[in-house]
C-alpha positions as CSV (number, residue, x, y, z in Angstrom):
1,X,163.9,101.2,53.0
2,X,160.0,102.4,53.6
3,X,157.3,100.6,53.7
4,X,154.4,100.8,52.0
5,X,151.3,101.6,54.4
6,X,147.6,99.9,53.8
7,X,146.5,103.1,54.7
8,X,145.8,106.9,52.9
9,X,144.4,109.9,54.5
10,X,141.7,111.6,52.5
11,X,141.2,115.6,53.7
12,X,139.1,118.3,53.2
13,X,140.0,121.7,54.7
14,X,139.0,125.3,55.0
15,X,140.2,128.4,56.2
16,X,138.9,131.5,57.1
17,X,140.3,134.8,58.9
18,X,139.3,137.1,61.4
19,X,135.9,139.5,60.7
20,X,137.4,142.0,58.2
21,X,140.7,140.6,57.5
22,X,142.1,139.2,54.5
23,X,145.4,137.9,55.6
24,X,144.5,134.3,57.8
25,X,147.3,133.4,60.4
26,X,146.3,129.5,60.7
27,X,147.1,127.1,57.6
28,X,146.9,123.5,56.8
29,X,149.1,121.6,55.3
30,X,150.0,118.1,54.2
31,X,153.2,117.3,53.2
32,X,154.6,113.6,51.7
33,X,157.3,111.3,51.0
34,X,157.8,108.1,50.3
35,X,155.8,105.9,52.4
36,X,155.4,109.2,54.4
37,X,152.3,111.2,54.8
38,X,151.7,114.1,57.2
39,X,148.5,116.2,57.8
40,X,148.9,119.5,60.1
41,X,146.7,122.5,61.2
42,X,149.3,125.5,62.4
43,X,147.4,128.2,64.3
44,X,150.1,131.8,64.9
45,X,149.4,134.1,67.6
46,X,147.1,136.3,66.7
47,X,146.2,137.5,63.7
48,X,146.7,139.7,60.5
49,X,149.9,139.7,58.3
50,X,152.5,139.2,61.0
51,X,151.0,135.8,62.1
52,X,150.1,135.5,58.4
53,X,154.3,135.0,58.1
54,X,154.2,133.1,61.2
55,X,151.7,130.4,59.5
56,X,153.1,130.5,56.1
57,X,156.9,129.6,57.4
58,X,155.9,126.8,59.5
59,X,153.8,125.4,56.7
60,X,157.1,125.5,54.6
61,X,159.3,124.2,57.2
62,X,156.6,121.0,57.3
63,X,156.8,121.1,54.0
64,X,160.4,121.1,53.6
65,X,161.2,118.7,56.3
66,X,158.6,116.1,54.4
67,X,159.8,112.3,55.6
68,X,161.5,113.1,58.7
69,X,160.5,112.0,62.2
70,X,157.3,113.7,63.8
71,X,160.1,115.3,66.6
72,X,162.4,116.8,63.7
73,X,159.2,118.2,61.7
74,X,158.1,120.1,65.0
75,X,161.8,121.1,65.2
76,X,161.9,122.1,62.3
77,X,158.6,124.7,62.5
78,X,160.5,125.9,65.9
79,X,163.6,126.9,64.1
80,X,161.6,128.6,61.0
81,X,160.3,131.0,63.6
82,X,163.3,133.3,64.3
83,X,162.4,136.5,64.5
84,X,158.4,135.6,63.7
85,X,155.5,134.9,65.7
86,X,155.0,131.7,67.6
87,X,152.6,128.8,66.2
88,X,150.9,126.6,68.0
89,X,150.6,122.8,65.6
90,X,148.7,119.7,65.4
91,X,150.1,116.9,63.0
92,X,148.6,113.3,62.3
93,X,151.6,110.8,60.6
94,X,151.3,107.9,58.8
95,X,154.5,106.6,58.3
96,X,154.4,102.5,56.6
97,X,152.1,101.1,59.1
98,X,152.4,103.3,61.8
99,X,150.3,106.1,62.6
100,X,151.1,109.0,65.6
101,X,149.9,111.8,66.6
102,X,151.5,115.0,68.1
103,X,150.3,119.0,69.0
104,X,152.1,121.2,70.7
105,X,149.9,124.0,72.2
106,X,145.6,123.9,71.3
107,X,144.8,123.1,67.9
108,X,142.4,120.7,68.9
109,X,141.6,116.9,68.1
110,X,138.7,115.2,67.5
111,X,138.7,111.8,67.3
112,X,136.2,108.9,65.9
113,X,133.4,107.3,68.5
114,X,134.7,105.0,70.6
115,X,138.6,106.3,70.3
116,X,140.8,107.8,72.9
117,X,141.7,111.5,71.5
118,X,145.6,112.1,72.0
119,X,146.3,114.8,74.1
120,X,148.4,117.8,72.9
121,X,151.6,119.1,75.3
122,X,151.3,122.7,76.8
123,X,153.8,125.3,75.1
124,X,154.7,127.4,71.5
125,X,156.4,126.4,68.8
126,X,158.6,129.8,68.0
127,X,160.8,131.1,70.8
128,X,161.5,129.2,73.9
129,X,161.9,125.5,74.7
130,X,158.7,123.5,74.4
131,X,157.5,119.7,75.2
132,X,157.3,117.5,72.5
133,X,155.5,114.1,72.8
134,X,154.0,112.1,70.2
135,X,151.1,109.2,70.8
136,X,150.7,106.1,68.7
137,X,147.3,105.9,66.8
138,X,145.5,103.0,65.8
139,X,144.0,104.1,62.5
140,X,141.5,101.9,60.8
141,X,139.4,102.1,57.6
142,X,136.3,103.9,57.6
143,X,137.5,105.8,60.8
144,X,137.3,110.1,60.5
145,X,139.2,112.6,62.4
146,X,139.5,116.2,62.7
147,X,142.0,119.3,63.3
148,X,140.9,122.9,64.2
149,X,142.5,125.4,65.5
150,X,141.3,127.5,68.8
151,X,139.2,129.8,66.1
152,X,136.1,126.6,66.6
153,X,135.0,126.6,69.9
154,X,135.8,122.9,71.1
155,X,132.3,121.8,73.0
156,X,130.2,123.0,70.4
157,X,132.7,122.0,67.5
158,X,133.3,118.5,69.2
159,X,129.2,118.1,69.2
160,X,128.9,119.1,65.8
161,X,131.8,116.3,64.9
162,X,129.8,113.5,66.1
163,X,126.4,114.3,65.3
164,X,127.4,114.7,61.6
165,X,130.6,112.4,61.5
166,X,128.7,110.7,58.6
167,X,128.2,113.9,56.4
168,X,130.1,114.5,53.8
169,X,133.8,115.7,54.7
170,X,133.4,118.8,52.6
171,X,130.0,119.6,54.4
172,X,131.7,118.8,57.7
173,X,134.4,121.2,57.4
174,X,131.6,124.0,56.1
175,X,129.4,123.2,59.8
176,X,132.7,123.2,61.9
177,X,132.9,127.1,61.2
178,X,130.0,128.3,59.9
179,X,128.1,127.0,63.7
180,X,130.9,126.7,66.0
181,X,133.8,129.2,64.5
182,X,134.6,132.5,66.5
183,X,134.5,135.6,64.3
184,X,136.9,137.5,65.8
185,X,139.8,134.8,65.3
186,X,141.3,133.1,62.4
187,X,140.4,129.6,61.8
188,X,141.6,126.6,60.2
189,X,139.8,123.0,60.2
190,X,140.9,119.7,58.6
191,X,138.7,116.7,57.9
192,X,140.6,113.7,57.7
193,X,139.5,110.5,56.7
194,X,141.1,107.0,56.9
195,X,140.9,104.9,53.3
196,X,142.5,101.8,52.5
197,X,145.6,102.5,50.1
198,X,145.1,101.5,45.9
């Protein structure tokens, strides 16, 4: 039987593609079940409509795989991947009162002032064996956190995160790539932050 968690994760996302593409091959995704709640930024090597595919069938394999263990979810976006590009993947769990974190490859994390960041395990989700590990989180009320994939340069995207961690998530997300996003990548960032549950 689940259990109810104290907690909710409120997002706010954006993505945008490489200079003079349409297609984008990162996504986001957040994916529930019953006392189950999953955030996730997928980045695909490269770019353009083939890791366009790449991003869209891991997103659905998250989707699809919604109340599982954090391991089966990542399984699950290595099996979708037959035949497709490799993705590399960030997810933030909340599962009843527990809360882990996971990445496989660089989407990176930011974390709140004063909190350790979780570290994400070398490898591609797609293809060949990878290492999974997964790191308790102890979320609390009124913290934020971020995703981005490699498209935000990480010193400048990290600097950004804490001198306007009080802004307004939507106006967060908006700096993150307008002042620290690469133009020639795709990239994907997710703003999440930690409510108490209604």
């Amino acid at each position: 039987m689940s259990v109810a968690s104290r907690l909710t994760l409120s997002t706010a996302t954006r993505l945008r593609p490489f200079e003079g593409l349409t297609a984008c091959g990162d996504a986001v995704v957040e994916a529930r079940a019953q006392g189950w709640h999953l955030v996730a930024v997928i980045d695909a090597l490269g770019h353009g409509p083939d890791a366009a595919l790449s991003a869209h069938a891991a997103r659905k394999a998250v989707e699809e795989a919604a109340g599982q263990p954090l391991a089966s979810v990542f399984a699950a976006v290595h099996r979708s991947l037959d035949k497709l590009r490799g993705v590399v993947m960030s997810a933030l769990l909340v599962e009843g009162d527990q809360a882990s974190f996971a990445g496989v490859g660089n989407v990176e994390v930011f974390a709140p002032e004063g909190v350790s960041r979780p570290v994400t395990m070398a490898g591609t989700l797609g293809g060949g064996p990878y290492r999974f590990r997964s790191f308790a989180l102890a979320l609390e009320v009124g913290q934020r956190w971020a995703l981005a994939s490699d498209g935000i340069k990480a010193r400048e995207g990290s600097a950004l995160f804490q001198k306007h961690r009080q802004a307004p998530a939507r106006e967060l997300v908006d700096l993150l790539i307008d002042h620290a996003g690469r133009p020639h990548d795709d990239v994907a960032v997710m703003v999440i932050d930690v409510e108490a549950a209604s």
